[in-house]
Structures are given as structure tokens and as C-alpha cells.
C-alpha positions in Angstrom: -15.8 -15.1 10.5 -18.9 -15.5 12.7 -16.9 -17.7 14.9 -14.3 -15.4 15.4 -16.7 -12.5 16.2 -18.6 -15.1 18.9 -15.5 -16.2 20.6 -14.0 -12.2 20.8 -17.2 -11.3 22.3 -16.8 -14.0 25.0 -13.2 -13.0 25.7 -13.8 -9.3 25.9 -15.0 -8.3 29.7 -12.1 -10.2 31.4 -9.8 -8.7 27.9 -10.8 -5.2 28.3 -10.3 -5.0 31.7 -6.8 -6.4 31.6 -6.3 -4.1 28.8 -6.9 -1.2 30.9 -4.4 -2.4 33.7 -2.2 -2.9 31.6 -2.5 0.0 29.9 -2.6 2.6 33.1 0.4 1.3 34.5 2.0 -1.4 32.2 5.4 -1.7 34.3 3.2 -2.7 37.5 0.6 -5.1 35.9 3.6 -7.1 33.9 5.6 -7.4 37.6 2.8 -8.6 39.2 2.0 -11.1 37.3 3.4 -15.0 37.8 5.5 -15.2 34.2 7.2 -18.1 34.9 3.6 -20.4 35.9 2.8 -22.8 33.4 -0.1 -20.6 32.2 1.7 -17.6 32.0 2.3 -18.1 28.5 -0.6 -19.7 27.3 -2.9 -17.1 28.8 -0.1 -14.0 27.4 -0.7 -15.7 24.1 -4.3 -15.7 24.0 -4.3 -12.3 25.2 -2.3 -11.6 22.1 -4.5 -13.5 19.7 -7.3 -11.4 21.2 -5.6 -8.3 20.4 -5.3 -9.4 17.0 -8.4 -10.1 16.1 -10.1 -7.0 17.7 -7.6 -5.2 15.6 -8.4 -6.8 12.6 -12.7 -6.5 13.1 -11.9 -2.8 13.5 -10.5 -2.8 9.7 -13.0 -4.8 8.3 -14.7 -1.5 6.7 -11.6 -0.6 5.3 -11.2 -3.5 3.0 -11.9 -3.4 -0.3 -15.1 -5.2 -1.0 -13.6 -7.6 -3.8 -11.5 -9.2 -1.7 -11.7 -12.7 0.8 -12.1 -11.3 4.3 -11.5 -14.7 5.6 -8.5 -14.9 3.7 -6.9 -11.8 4.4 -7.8 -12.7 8.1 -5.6 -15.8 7.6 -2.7 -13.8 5.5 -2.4 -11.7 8.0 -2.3 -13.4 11.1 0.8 -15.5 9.2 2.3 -11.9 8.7 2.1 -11.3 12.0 3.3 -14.5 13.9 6.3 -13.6 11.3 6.9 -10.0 12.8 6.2 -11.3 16.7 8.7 -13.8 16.1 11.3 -11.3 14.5 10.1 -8.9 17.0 11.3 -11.1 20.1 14.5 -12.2 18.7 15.4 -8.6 18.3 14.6 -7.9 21.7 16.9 -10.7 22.4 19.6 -10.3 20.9 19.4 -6.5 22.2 19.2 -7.7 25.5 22.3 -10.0 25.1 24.6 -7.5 23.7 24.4 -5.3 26.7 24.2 -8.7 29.1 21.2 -9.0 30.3 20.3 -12.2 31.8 18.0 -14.1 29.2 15.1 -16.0 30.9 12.9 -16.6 27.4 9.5 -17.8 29.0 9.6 -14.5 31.1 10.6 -12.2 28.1 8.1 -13.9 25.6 5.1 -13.3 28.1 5.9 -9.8 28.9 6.2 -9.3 24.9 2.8 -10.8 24.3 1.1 -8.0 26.9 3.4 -5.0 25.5 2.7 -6.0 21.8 -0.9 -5.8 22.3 -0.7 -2.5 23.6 1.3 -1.3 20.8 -1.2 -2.6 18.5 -4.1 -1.4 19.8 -2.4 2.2 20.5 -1.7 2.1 16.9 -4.8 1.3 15.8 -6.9 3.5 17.3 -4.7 6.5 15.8 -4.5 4.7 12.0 -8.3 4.1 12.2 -8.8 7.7 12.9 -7.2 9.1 10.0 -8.6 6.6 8.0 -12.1 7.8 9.1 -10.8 11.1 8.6 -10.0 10.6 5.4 -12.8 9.0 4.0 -15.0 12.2 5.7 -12.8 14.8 4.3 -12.8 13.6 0.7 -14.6 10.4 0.2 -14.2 10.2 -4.0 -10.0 10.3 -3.5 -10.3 7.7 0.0 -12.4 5.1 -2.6 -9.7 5.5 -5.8 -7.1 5.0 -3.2 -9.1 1.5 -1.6 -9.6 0.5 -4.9 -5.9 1.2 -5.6 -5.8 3.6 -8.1 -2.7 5.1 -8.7 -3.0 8.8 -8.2 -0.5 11.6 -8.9 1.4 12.9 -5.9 0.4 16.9 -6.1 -3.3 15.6 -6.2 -2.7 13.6 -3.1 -1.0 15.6 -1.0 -3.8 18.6 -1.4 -6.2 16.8 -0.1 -6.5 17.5 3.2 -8.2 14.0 4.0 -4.8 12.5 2.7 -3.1 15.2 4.7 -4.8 14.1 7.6 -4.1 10.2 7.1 -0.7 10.9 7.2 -0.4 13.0 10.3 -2.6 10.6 12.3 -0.1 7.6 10.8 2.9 9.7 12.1 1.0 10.0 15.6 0.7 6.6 15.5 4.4 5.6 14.8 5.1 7.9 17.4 2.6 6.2 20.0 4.3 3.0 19.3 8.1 4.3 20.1 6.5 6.3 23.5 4.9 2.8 24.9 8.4 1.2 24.2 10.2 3.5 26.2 7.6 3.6 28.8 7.3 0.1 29.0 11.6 -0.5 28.8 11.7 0.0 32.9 10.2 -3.5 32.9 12.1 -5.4 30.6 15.3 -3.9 32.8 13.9 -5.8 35.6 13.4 -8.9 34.2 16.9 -8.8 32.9 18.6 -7.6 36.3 20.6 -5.0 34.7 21.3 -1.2 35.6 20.1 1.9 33.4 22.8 2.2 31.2 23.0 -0.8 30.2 19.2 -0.9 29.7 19.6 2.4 27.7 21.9 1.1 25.1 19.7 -1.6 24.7 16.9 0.4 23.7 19.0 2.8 21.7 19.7 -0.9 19.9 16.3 -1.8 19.5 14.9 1.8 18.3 17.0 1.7 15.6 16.6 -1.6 14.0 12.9 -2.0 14.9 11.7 0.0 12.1 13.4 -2.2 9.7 10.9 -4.7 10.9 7.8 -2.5 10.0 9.1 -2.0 6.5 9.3 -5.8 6.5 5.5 -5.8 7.9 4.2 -3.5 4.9 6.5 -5.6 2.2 5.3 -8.5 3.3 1.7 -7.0 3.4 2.1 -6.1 -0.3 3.7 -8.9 -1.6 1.2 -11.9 -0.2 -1.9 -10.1 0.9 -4.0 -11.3 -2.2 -5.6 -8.9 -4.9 -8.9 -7.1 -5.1 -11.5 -9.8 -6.7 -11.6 -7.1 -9.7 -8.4 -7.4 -12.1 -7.3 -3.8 -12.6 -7.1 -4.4 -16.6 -9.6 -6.8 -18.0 -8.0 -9.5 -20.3 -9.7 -8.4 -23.4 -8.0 -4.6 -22.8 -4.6 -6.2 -22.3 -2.4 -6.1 -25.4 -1.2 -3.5 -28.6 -4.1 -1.2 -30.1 -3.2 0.8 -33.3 -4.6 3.8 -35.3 -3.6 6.1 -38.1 -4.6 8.3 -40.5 -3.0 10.1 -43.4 -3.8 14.0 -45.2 -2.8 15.9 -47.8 -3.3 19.6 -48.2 -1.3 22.4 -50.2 1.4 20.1 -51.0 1.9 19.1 -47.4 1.4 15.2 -46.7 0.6 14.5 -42.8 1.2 11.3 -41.2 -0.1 10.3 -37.8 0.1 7.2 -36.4 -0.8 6.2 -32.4 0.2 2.4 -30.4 -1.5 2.0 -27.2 -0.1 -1.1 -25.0 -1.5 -2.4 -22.0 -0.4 -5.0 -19.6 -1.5 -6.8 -16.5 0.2 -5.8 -13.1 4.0 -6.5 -13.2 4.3 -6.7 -9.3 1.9 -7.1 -6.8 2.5 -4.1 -4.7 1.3 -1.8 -7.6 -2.2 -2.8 -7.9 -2.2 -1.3 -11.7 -1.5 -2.7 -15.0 0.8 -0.7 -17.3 0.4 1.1 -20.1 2.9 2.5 -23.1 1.6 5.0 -25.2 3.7 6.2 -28.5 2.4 8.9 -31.3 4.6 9.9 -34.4 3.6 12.7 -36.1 5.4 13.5 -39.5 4.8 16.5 -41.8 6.4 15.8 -45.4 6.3 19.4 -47.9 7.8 16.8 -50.8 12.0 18.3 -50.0 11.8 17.2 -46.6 10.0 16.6 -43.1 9.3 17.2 -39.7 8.8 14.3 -37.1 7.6 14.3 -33.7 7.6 11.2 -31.1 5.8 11.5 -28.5 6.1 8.5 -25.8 4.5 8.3 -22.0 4.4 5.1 -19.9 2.2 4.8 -16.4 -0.3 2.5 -14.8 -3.7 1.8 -16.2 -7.0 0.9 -13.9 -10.1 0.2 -15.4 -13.4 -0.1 -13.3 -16.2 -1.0 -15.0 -16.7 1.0 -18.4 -14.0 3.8 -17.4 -10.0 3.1 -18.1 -8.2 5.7 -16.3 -4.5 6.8 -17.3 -1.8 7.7 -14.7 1.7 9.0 -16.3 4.8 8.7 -14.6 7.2 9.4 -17.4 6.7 11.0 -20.6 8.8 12.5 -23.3 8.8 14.3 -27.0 11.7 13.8 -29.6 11.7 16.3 -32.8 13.4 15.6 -35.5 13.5 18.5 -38.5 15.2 17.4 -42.1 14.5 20.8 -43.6 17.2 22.4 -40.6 19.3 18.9 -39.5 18.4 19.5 -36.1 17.0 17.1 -33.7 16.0 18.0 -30.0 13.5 17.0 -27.1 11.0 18.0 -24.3 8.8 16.9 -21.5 6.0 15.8 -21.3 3.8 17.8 -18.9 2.2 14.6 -17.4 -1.6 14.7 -16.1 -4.2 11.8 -15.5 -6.3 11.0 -18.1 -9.9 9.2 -18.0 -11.6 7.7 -21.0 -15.0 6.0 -21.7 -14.2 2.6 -23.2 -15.7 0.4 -25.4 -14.8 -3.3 -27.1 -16.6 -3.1 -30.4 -16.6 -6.7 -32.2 -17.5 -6.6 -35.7 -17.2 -9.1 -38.4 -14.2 -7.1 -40.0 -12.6 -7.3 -36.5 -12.3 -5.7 -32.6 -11.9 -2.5 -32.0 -11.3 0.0 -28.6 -12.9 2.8 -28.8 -12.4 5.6 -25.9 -14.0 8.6 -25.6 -13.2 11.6 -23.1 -12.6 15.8 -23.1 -11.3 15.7 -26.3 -13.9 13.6 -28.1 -13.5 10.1 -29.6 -10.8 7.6 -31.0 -10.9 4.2 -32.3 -8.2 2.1 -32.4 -7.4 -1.5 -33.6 -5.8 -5.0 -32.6 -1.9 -4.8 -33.6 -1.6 -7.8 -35.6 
């Protein structure tokens, strides 16, 4: 990483100021410059690399500290060849359809100084809601970098997260105005009149976006984990408790399974967890049953497990009438104190929150 940071910092005077032309007048600096020499490319490709690794630094602080910076570096600059490579042949095959005349080394140069712009246009406006974010309301930005799954309401009245998006959608929308800003040259290149260059950008707006939902997939899919497993191994599995009363001729039964699991796909950085309660009240003639059942993702960090719901439900079942119905759940997060108690006469999980304490133990 030091490397990298040594050779950006050699690069950046004659960098920023080509930057700067480029981004002042980006039709005029792309013309004037030879894109046909034989270090056209190899200097527009630098340039590009450059980009990328400025952009990149920038996000360092946003990382989560468990996780390989060197690594991620390397993930995604793979990711992004990918997209730069999809990106052109797009621009391509837009430029075909309407006849433009295809010189490749030309197009490929002029695409290595435009997506640099676009990168570092969108940058600056992500890393400013980020910061916003994380000055607005610093304990929801660090459950979110830690990915913990949050409810929606809660998110969305924060005004930090509020602000996150706005500056994301500023930032979407930078990236569409340097397009059409930058479009005039492309036209040139490809010798081919206004209309014809305007139904090649109506092509490209509305395709491009599939390929920054293929950025973020990919980003979720192979970027690796945080260095902390969101559910410890010795959580992971089926906890049981139960207990059993009798008073004034009414028998109570309660009984409680707990499951938890490790993440089931990568772009949910959460395990899951299944929770299921039967309670059953028996006057001797006949009885009353009620199941309750909630699923959601489970996060621990250090001695704290903390509950997310995404579904939950209640079924009743009354012998005395012969009627049977169901409910909601009203869903709400949920965090416990946890402890792994080992014993001679077995494990058990204890968690202890606003409701006091409960034991539970290994379902054989």
C-alpha cells in the first residue's frame, strides 16, 4: 500500500493539472490531443489507473477496519477493468447502431480521460454524504460499516442517512450531466451528425445503468467479508428452553427454539436467525395454543447479539371454541447480552436484555 501511495504522489502535479483541463473544457482537451500516437493509449491508461487509485485512498476511512485493504484494493481494481471493459463495448455497439465510424484506439483513449472524470465527479459527491453521515449520526453510520442490518423506518429518520442518499442521487446525476456534456466529442470522433449522435446517447443512457447494478452485484458478491464473522461458530445452531406451571387447575406449557445460522449469501453481511415460542394453556376439558414464529438476521459484536426481524407471525388455536386464527407480529429490533456458560452438565446461552434474563440449551 505504501508503494501505491509513493507512486500516486509522483504522478499527481502533471495528473492534477490534466485533470483540470480536462475537466474545464473536456470536448477541447480530448480533440487536441494525438489519440492515434503510439502513447496515446498507454499514457490515457495510466491516467485511468491514476484515477483509480486516488479514488480508492479517498475511501480508505470508510472501510471497515476488519478487512484486507490490500485485498480489497486488488478486488476492486478486477471489478473495475470488468465495468471499463463492458463500459466501452457499450459505447460501441451504441455507436455502430446509429453508424458511426468505429476507430477503437481513438474511442478507448477518449474513454480512459472521460471515465476518470466520471469517477472522480462521483466521488467527491459519495464521499460527502459519507462524511455527512458519519457527522450527523455517527452510532447508526458505524452499525451500517459494520453491516448491521437495520430496520428501514429507523434508517430513513436519520437525517445523516437522509443525507447519504441525496448526495448519492447528486452523484448519479453528475455522472449522466458529464456524459452528455462530454457526447459532443465522441460525435466527432465518429463523423456523424446530431441526430444520429442523439439516438446514440438515448442508447447508451438507458442501458448504462444496468452496468452500475452489475458494479454493486459484483461488489457484494466478491468483495471479501469483514475479518469479524457476524455469528461466532459456537452461537451458530438450535438453543431450547421450557418450563411448565400449574395453578387453580390450569396447566401452562411454554416452550422457546432459537436457531441461528452463518450468512446464507454474501451480500447480507448477517447470519440468520428463527425464533419459535408455543404457548399452551390446558384447564383439564380443553386448551388454548399460541405459536408465535419471527425469522431475521442476527449480528453479534463482541458480548452483544443483536436481533433484526423481517417477518413474524402468531397462530391461535382454541379447543374450548374450535376456532383457529392468526396475527402479526409487530416486528422491532431486539439487543441481548450474551453469554456461553460451559458447565459439566452441559452449555448453555444465556441473554439478558429489557426484559431481564433467559437461559437456554443445546437442542440435542
Amino acid at each position: 500500500m505504501k508503494d501505491l501511495i509513493d507512486k500516486l504522489l509522483a504522478a499527481l502535479p502533471l495528473y492534477s493539472r490534466q485533470m483540470t483541463a480536462l475537466l474545464l473544457n473536456p470536448k477541447k482537451y480530448i480533440l487536441e490531443q494525438e489519440l492515434e500516437s503510439d502513447s496515446a493509449l498507454q499514457q490515457a491508461l495510466t491516467f485511468l489507473a491514476v484515477s483509480f487509485g486516488i479514488a480508492f485512498i479517498a475511501q480508505i476511512p470508510f472501510i471497515p477496519s476488519g478487512q484486507d485493504k490490500e485485498l480489497v484494493f486488488g478486488f476492486l481494481a478486477i471489478i473495475s477493468a470488468l465495468i471499463f471493459i463492458l463500459n466501452v463495448a457499450l459505447l460501441i455497439l451504441a455507436w455502430k447502431i446509429v453508424g458511426g465510424k468505429l476507430a477503437w484506439r481513438k474511442l478507448l483513449v477518449a474513454t480512459c480521460y472521460f471515465s476518470s472524470g466520471s469517477t472522480l465527479l462521483s466521488l467527491a459527491f459519495c464521499l460527502l454524504g459519507e462524511g455527512c453521515f458519519k457527522l450527523l449520526d455517527p452510532v447508526l453510520y458505524q452499525q451500517t460499516l459494520n453491516g448491521i442490518p437495520l430496520d428501514s423506518g429507523e434508517l430513513f429518520h436519520s437525517a445523516g442517512y437522509v443525507t447519504l442518499l441525496i448526495f448519492a442521487g447528486v452523484a448519479f446525476s453528475a455522472v449522466y450531466f458529464w456524459i452528455f456534456v462530454i457526447w459532443g466529442a465522441y460525435r466527432q470522433l465518429m463523423q456523424l451528425n446530431k441526430l444520429r449522435s442523439a439516438v446514440a446517447l438515448f442508447f447508451f443512457t438507458v442501458f448504462s445503468p444496468f452496468l452500475i447494478l452489475t458494479q454493486m452485484l459484483l461488489a457484494y458478491v466478491i468483495l471479501p467479508a469483514n475479518g469479524t464473522p457476524p455469528v461466532p461458530s459456537e452461537v451458530i445452531g438450535q438453543w431450547q428452553a421450557g418450563t411448565q406451571k400449574e395453578m387453580n387447575g390450569f396447566r401452562t406449557n411454554y416452550s422457546a427454539t432459537y436457531s441461528f445460522s452463518a450468512p446464507q449469501f454474501r451480500m447480507i453481511p448477517a447470519g440468520d436467525f428463527k425464533i419459535q415460542e408455543i404457548l399452551s394453556t390446558d384447564n383439564g376439558k380443553c386448551s388454548m395454543t399460541r405459536t408465535t414464529n419471527e425469522s431475521g438476521w442476527v449480528v453479534v459484536h463482541g458480548s452483544e447479539i443483536t436481533l433484526t426481524p423481517y417477518f413474524g407471525y402468531q397462530l391461535f388455536k382454541d379447543d374450548c371454541s374450535g376456532k383457529s386464527w392468526s396475527s402479526e407480529v409487530k416486528l422491532s429490533k431486539i439487543e441481548y447480552q450474551y453469554k456461553i456458560n460451559q458447565q459439566p452438565t452441559g452449555w448453555t446461552l444465556c441473554m439478558s436484555g429489557r426484559y431481564g434474563q433467559f437461559c437456554l440449551l443445546p437442542k440435542p
